[in-house]
Structures are given as C-alpha cells and as structure tokens.
PDB file as gemmi writes it, atoms N, CA and C in Angstrom:
CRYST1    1.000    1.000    1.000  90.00  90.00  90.00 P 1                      
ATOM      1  N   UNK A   1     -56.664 -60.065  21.974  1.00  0.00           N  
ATOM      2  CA  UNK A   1     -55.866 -58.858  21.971  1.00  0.00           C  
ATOM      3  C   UNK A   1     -56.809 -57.662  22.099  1.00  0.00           C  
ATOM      4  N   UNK A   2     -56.260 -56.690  22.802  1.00  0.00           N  
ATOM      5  CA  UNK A   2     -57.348 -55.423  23.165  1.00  0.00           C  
ATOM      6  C   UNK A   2     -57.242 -54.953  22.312  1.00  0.00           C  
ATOM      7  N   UNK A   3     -57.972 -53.864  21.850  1.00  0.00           N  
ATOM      8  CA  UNK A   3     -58.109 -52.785  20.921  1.00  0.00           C  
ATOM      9  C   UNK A   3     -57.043 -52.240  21.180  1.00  0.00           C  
ATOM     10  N   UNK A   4     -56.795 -51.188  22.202  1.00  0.00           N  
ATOM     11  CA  UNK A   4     -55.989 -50.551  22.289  1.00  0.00           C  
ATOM     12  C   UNK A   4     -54.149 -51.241  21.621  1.00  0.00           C  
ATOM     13  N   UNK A   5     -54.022 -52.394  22.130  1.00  0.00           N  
ATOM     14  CA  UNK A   5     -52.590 -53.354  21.663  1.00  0.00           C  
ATOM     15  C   UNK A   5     -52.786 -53.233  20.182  1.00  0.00           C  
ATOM     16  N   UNK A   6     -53.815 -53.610  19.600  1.00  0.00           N  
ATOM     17  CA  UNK A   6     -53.642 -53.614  17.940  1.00  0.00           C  
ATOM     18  C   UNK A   6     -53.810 -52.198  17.412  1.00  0.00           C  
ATOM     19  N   UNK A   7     -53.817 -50.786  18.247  1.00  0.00           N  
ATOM     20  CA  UNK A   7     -53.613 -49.784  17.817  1.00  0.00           C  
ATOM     21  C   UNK A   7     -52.240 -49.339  18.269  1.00  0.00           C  
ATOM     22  N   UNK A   8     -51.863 -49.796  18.715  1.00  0.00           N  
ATOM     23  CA  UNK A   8     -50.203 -49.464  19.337  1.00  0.00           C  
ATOM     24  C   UNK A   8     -49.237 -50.696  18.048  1.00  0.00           C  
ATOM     25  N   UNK A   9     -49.966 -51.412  17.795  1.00  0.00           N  
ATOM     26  CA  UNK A   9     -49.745 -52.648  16.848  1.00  0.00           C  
ATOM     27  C   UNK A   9     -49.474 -52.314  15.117  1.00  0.00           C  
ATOM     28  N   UNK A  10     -50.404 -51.216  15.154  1.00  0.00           N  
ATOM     29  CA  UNK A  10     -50.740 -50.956  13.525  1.00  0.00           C  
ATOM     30  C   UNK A  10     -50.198 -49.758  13.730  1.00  0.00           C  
ATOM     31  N   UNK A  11     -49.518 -49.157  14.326  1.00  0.00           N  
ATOM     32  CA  UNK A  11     -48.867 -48.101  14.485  1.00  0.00           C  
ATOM     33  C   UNK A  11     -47.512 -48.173  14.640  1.00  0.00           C  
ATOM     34  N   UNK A  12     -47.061 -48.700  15.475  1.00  0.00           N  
ATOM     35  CA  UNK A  12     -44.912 -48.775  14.909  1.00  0.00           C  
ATOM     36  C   UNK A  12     -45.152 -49.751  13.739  1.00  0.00           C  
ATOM     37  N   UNK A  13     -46.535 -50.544  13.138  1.00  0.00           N  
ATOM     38  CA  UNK A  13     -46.172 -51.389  11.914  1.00  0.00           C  
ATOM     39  C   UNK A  13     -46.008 -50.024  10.536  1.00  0.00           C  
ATOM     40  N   UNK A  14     -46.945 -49.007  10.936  1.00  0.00           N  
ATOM     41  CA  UNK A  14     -47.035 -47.634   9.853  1.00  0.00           C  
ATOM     42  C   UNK A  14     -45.854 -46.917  10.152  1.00  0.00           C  
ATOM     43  N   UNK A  15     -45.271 -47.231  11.335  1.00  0.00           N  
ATOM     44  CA  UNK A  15     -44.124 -46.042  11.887  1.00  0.00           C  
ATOM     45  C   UNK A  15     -42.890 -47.004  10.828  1.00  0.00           C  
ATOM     46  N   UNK A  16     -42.521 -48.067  10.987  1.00  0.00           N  
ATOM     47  CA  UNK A  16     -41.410 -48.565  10.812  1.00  0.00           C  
ATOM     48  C   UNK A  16     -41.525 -48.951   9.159  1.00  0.00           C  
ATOM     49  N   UNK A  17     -42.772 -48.944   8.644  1.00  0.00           N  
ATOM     50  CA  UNK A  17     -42.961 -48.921   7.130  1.00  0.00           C  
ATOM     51  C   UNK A  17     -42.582 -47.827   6.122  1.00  0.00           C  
ATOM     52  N   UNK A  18     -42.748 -46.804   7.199  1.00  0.00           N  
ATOM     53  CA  UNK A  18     -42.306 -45.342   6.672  1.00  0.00           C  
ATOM     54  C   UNK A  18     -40.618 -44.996   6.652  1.00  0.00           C  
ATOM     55  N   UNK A  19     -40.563 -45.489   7.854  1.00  0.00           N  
ATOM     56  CA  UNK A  19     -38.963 -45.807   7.924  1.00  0.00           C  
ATOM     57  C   UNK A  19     -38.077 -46.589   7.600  1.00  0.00           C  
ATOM     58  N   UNK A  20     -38.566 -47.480   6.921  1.00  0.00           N  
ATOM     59  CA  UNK A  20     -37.733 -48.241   6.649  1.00  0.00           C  
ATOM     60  C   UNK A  20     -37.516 -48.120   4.943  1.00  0.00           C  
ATOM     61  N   UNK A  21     -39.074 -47.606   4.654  1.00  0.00           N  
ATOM     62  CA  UNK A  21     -38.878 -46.823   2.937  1.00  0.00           C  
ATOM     63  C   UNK A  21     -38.059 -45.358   2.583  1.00  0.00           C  
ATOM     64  N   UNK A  22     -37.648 -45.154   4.052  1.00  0.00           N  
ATOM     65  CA  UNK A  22     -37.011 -43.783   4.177  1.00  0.00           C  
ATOM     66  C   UNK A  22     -35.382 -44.270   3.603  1.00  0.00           C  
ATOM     67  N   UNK A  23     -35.503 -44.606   4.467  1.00  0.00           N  
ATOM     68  CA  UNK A  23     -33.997 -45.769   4.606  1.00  0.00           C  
ATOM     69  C   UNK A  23     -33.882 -46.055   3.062  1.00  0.00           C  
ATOM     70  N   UNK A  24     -34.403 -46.598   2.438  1.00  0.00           N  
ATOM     71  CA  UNK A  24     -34.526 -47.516   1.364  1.00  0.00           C  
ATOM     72  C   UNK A  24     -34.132 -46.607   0.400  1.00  0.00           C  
ATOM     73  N   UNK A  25     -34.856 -45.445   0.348  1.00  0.00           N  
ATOM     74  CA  UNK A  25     -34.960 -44.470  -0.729  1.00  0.00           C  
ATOM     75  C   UNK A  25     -33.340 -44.220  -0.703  1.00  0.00           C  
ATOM     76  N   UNK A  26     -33.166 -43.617   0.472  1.00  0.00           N  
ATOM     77  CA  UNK A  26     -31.636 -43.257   0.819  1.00  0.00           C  
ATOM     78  C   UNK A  26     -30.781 -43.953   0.176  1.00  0.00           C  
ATOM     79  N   UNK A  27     -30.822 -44.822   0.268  1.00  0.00           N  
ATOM     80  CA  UNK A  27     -29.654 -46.447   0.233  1.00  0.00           C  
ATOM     81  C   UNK A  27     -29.940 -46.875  -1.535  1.00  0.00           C  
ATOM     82  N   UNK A  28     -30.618 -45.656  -2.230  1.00  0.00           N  
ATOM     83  CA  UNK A  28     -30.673 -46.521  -3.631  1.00  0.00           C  
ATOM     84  C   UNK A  28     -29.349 -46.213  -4.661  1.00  0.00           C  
ATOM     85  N   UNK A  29     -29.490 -47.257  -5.410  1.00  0.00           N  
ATOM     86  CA  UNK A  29     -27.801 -46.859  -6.097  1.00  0.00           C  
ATOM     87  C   UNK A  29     -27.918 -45.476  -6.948  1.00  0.00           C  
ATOM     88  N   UNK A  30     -26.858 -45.245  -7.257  1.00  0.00           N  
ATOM     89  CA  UNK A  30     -26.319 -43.974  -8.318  1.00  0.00           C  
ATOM     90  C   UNK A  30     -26.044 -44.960  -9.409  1.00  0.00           C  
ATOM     91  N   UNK A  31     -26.121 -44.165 -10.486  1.00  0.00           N  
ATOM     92  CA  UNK A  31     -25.231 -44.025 -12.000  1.00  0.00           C  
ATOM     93  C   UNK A  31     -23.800 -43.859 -11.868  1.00  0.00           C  
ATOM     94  N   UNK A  32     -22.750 -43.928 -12.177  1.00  0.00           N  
ATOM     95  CA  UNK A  32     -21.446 -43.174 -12.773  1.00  0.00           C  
ATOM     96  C   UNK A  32     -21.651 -41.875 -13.017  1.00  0.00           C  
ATOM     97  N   UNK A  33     -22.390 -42.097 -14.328  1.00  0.00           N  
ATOM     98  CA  UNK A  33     -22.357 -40.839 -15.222  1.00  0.00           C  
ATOM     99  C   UNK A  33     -24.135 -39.887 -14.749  1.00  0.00           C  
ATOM    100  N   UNK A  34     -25.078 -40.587 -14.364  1.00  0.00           N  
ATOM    101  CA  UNK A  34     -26.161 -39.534 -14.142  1.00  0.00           C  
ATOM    102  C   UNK A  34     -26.547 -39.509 -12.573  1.00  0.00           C  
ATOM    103  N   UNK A  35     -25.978 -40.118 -11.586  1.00  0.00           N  
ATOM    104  CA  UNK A  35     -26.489 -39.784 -10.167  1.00  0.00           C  
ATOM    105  C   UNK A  35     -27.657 -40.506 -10.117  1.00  0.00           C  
ATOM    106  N   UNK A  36     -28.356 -40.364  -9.070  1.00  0.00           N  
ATOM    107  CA  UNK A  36     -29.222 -41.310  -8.849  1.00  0.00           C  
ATOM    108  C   UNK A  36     -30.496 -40.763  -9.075  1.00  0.00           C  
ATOM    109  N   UNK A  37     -31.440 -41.470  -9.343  1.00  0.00           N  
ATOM    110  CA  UNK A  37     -32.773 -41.252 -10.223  1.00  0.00           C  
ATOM    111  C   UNK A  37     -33.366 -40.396  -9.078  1.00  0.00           C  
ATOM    112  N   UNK A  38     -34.662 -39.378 -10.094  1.00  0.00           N  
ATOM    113  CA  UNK A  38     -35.989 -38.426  -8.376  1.00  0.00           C  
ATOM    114  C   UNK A  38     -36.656 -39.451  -7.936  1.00  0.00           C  
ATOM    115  N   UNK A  39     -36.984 -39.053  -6.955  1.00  0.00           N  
ATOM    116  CA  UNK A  39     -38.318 -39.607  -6.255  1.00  0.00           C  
ATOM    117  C   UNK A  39     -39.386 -39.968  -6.956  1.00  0.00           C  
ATOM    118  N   UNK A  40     -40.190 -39.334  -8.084  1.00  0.00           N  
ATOM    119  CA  UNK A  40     -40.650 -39.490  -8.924  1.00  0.00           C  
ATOM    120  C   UNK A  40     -40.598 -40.816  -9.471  1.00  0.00           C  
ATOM    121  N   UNK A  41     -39.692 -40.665 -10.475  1.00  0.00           N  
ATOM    122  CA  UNK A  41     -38.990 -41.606 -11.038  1.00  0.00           C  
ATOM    123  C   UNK A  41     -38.934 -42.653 -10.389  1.00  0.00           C  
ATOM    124  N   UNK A  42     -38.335 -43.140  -8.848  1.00  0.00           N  
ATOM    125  CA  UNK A  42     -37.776 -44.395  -8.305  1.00  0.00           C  
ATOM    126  C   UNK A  42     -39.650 -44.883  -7.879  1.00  0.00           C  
ATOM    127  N   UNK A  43     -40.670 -43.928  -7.284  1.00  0.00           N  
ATOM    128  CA  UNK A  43     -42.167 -44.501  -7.059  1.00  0.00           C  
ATOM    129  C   UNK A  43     -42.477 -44.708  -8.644  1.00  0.00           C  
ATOM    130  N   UNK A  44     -42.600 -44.575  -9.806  1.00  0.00           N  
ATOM    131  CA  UNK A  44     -43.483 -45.008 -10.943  1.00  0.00           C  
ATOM    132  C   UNK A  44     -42.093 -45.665 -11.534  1.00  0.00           C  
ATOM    133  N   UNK A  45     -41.435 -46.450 -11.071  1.00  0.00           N  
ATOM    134  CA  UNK A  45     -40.152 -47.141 -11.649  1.00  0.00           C  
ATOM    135  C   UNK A  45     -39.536 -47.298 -13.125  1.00  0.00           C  
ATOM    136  N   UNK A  46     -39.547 -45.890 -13.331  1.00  0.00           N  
ATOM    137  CA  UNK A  46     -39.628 -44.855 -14.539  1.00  0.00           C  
ATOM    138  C   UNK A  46     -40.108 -44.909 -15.732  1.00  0.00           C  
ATOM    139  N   UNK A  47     -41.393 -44.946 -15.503  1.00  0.00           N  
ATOM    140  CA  UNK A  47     -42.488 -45.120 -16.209  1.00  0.00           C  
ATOM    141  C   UNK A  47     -42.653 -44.072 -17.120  1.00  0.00           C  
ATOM    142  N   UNK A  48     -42.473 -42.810 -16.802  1.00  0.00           N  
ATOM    143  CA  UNK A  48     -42.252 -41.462 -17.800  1.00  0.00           C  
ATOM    144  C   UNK A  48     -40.628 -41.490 -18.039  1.00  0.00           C  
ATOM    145  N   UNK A  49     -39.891 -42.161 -18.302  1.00  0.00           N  
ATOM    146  CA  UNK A  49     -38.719 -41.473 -18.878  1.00  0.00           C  
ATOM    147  C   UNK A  49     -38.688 -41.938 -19.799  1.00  0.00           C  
ATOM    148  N   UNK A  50     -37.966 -40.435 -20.585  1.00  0.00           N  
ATOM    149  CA  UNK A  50     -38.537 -40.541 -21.854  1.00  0.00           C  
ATOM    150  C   UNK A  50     -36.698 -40.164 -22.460  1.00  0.00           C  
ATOM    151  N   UNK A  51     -36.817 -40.781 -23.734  1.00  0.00           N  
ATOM    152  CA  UNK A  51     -35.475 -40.005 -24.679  1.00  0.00           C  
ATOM    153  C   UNK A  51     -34.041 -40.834 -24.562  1.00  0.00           C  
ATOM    154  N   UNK A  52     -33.155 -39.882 -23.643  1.00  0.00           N  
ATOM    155  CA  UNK A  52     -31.946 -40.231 -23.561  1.00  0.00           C  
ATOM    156  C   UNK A  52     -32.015 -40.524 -22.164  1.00  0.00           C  
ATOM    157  N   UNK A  53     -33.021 -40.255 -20.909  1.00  0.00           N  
ATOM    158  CA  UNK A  53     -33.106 -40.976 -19.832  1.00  0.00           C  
ATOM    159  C   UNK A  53     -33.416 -42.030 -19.466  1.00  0.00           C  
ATOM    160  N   UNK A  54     -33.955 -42.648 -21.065  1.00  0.00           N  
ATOM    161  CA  UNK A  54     -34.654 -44.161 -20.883  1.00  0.00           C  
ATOM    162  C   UNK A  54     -33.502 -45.727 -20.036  1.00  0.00           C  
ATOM    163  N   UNK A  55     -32.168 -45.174 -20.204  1.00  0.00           N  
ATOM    164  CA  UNK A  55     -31.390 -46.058 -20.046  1.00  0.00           C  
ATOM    165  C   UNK A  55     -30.726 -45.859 -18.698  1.00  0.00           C  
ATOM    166  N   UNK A  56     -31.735 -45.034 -17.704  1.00  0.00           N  
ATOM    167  CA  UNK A  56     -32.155 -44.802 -16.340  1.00  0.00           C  
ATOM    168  C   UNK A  56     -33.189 -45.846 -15.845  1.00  0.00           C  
ATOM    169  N   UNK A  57     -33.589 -46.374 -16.997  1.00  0.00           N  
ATOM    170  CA  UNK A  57     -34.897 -47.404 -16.544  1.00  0.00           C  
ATOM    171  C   UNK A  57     -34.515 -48.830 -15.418  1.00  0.00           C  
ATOM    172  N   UNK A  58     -33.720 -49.315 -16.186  1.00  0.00           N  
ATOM    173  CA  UNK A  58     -33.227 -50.230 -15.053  1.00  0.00           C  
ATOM    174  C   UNK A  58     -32.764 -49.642 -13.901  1.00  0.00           C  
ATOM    175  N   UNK A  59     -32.131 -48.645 -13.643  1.00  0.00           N  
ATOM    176  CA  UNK A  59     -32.054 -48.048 -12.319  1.00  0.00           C  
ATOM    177  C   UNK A  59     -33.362 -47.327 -11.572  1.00  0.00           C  
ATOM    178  N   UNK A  60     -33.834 -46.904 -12.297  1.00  0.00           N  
ATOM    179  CA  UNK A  60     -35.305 -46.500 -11.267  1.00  0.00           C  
ATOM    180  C   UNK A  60     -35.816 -48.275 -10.647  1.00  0.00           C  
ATOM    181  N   UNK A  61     -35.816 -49.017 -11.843  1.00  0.00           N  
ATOM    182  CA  UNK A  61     -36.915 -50.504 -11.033  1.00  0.00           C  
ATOM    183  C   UNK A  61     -36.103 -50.568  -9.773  1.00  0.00           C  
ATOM    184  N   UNK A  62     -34.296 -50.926  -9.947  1.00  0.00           N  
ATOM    185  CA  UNK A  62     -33.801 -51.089  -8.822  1.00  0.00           C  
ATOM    186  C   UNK A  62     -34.022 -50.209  -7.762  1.00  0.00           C  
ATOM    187  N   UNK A  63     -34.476 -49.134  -7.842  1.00  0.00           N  
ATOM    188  CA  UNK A  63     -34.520 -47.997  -6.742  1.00  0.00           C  
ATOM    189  C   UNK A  63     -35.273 -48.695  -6.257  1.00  0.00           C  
ATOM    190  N   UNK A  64     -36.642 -48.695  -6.747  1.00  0.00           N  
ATOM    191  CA  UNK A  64     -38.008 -48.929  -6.567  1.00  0.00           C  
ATOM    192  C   UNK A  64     -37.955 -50.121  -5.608  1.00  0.00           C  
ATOM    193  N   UNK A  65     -37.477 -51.147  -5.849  1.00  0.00           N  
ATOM    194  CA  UNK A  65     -37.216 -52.877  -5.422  1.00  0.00           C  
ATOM    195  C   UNK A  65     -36.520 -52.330  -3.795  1.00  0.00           C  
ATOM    196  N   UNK A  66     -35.586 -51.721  -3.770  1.00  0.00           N  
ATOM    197  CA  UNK A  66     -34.514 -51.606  -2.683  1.00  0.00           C  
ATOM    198  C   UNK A  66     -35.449 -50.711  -1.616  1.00  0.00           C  
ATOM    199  N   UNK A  67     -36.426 -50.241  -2.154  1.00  0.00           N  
ATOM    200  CA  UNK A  67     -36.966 -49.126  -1.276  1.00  0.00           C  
ATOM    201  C   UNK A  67     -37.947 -49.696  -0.721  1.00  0.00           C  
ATOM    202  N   UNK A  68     -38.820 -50.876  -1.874  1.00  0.00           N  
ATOM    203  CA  UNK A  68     -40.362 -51.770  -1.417  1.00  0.00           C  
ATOM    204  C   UNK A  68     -39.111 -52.853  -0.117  1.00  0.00           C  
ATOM    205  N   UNK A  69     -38.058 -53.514  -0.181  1.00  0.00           N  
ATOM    206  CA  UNK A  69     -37.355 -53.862   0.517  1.00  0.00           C  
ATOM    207  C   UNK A  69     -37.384 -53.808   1.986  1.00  0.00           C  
ATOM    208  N   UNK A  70     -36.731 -51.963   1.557  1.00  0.00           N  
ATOM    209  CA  UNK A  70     -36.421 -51.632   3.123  1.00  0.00           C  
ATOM    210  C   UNK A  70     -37.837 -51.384   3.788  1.00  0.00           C  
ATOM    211  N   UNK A  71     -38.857 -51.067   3.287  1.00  0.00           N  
ATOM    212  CA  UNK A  71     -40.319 -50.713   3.992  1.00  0.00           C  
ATOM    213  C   UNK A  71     -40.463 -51.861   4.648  1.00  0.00           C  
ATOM    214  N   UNK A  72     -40.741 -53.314   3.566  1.00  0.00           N  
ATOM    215  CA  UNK A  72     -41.026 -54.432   4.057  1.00  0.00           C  
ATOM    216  C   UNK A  72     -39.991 -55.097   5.322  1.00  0.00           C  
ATOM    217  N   UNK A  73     -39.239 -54.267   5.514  1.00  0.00           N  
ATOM    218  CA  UNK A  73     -38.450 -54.881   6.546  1.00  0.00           C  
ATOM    219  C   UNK A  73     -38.461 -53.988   7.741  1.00  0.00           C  
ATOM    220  N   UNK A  74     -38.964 -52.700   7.619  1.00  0.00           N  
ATOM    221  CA  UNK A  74     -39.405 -51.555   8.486  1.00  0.00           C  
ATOM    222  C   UNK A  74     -40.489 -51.709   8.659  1.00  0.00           C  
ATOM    223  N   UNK A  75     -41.502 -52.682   8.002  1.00  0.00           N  
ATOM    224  CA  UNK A  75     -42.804 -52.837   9.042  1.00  0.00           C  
ATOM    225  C   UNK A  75     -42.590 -54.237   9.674  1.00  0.00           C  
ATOM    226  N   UNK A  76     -41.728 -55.027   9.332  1.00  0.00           N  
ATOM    227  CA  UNK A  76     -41.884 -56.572  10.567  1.00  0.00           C  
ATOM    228  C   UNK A  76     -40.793 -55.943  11.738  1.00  0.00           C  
ATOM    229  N   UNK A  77     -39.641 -55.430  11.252  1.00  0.00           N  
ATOM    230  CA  UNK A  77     -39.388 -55.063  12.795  1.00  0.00           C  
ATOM    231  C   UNK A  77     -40.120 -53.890  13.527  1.00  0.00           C  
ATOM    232  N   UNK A  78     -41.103 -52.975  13.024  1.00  0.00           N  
ATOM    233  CA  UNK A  78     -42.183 -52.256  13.572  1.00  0.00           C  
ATOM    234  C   UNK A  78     -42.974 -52.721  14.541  1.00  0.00           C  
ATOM    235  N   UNK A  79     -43.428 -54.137  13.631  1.00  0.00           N  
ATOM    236  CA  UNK A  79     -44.735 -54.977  14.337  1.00  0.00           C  
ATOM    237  C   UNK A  79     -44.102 -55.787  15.669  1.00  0.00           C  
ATOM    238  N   UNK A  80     -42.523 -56.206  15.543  1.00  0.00           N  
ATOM    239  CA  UNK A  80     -42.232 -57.271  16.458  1.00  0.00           C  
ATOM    240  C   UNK A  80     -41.694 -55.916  17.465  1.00  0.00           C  
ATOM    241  N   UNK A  81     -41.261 -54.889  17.203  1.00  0.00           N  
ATOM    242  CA  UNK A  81     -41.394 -53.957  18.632  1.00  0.00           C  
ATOM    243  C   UNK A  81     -42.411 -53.583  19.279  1.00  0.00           C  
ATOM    244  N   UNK A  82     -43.246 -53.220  18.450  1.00  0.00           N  
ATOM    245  CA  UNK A  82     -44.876 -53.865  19.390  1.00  0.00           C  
ATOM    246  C   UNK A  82     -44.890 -54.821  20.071  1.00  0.00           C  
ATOM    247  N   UNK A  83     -44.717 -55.534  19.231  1.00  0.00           N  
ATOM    248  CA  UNK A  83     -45.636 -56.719  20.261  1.00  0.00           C  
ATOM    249  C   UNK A  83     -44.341 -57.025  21.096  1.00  0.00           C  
ATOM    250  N   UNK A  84     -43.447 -56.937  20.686  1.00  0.00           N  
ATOM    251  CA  UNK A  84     -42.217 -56.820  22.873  1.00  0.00           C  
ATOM    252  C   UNK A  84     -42.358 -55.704  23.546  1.00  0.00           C  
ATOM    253  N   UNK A  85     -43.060 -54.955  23.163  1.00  0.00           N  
ATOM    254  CA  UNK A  85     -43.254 -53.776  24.065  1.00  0.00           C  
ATOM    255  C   UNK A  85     -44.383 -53.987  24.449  1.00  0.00           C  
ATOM    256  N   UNK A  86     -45.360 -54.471  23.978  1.00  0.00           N  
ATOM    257  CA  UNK A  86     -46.762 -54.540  24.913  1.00  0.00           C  
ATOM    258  C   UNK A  86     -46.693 -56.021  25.631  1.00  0.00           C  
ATOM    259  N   UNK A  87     -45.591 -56.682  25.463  1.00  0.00           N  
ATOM    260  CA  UNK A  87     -45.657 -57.873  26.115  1.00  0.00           C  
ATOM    261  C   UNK A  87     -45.462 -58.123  27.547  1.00  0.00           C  
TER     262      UNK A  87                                                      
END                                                                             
C-alpha cells in the first residue's frame, strides 16, 4: 500500500471517528426529570458529580458507552470508504 492510500486511509478513519462520536453524543438518552447530562460529564462518565446529581451517574456511563459506540462504528465505516474509494 502507498503512503499516500494509508494517508487518505487514516484520514476518513479520523473523519468518521469524529463523526460518528458526534452522532453518538447527539443520540444519548435524557432523564424524565433532569435532561440529559454536559459534555463534561458524558467524557469523565461522571466522575465529578457530586450531591444530588450523583443519581445522574448511571446516565453519564450510558452517555459515555453510546458515544465510544457510535465513534467505533464511525471509524470502520470511515476506513471501509477508503479503502472503496481508493480501490
């Protein structure tokens, strides 16, 4: 494989990793009663919440899970549009 293919390669794999954690973030559940956890919160899978937000905790991991998800599925279809596009 040329250089150039595994830089067109590692690139919709970074393009579609980003996007697909975009996606992910989007698509994470809500609460009823508190809406859906920050950004913050859903990356350290609420590692600082503290008090009466603690019972946000299981919903940040799920954020967190749904978002590592959609990345991991935004970089294999990244990588396999590469490689049909340079094919």
């Amino acid at each position: 494989m040329k250089r150039n293919a595994k830089n067109v390669l590692v690139g919709f794999g970074v393009l579609g990793l980003l996007l697909g954690a975009f996606i992910g973030f989007l698509s994470r559940p809500s609460s009823p009663i508190a809406g859906r956890v920050s950004f913050i919160d859903t990356l350290t899978r609420g590692a600082f919440l503290e008090g009466v937000n603690q019972v946000m905790l299981s919903l940040a991991e799920r954020s967190f899970d749904i978002m590592l998800i959609g990345a991991l599925i935004g970089l294999v279809v990244g990588v396999l549009a590469a490689y049909l596009i340079k094919r």
